[in-house]
C-alpha positions in Angstrom: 132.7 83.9 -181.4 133.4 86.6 -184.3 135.6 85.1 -187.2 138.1 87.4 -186.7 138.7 86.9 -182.7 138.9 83.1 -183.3 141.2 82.9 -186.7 143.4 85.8 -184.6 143.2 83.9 -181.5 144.0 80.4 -184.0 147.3 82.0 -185.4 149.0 83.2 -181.9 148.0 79.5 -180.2 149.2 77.8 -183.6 153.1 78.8 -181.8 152.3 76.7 -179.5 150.5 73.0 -178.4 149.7 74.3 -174.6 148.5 77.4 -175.9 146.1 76.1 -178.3 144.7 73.1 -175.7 144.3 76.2 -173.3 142.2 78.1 -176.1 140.0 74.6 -177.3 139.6 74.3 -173.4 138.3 78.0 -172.8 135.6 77.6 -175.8 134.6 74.4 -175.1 133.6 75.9 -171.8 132.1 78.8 -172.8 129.9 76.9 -175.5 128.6 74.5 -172.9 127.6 77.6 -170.8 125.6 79.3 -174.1 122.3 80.7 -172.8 123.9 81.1 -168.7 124.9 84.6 -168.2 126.1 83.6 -164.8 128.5 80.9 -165.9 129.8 83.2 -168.9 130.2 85.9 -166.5 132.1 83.2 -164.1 134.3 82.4 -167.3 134.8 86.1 -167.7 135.6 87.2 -164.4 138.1 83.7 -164.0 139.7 85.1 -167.6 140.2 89.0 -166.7 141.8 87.5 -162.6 144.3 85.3 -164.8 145.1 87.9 -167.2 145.8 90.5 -164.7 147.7 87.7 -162.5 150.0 87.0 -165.6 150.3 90.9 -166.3 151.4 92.2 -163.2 153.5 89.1 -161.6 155.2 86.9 -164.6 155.5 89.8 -167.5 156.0 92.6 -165.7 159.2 90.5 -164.3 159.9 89.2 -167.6 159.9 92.7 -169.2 163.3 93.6 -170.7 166.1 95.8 -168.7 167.4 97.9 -171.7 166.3 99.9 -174.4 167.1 97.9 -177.1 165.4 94.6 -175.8 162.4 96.7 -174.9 162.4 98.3 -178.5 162.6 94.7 -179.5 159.4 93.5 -177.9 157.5 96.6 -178.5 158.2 95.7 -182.2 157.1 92.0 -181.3 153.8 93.0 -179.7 153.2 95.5 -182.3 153.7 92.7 -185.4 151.7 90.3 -183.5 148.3 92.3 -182.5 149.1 94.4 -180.4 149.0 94.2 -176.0 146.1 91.7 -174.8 143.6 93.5 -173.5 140.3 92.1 -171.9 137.5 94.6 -172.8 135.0 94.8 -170.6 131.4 95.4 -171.7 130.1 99.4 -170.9 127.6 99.3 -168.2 124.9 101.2 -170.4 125.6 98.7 -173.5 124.7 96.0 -170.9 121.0 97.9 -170.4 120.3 98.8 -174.0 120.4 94.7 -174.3 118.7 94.3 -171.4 116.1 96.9 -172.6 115.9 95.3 -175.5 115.0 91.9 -174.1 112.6 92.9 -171.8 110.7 95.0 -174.5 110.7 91.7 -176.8 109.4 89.7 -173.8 106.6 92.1 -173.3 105.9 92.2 -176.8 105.7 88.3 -176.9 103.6 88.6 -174.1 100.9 90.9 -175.7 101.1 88.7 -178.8 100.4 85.8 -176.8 97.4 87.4 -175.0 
């Protein structure tokens, strides 16, 4: 994970115990998984179904009912890092990797040979 995801993801779960035992949980998972696209996928997909669970049912009901409390959590989200968004990884990027990895493989191959 990139130093900058973790110590970001570190300083929002510091707020809170459940937060960051969710968050040791979630990487203890994925490292376990390293080297099986399948169960990272499975992480992925389990990830972007919660996130779009908590998005659309708990905040959007939680979301404030006048201006001023909106303004106020707008200013929240914006001094915090922004709205959590699970980016999703652009079909062709996916190829180019997997071109990449087949053209080492091949190359290993010849070398082999």
């Amino acid at each position: 994970m990139r130093d900058y995801a973790k110590s970001k993801a570190d300083e929002i779960t510091a707020r809170s115990l459940e937060l960051d035992e969710l968050a040791r949980t979630v990487r203890s998972i994925s490292e376990r998984s390293a080297g099986d696209g399948l169960a990272l996928l499975a992480l992925l997909r389990v990830l972007e179904i919660l996130h779009r669970e908590i998005r659309e049912g708990l905040f959007q009901e939680a979301l404030p009912s006048n201006r001023q409390a909106l303004y106020s959590l707008l200013k929240d989200i914006e001094a915090t890092g922004g709205w959590p968004y699970i980016n999703r990884m652009p079909l062709q990027e996916f190829l180019r990797n997997l071109i990449v990895e087949i053209v080492e493989e091949d190359t290993c191959s010849e070398t082999e040979r």
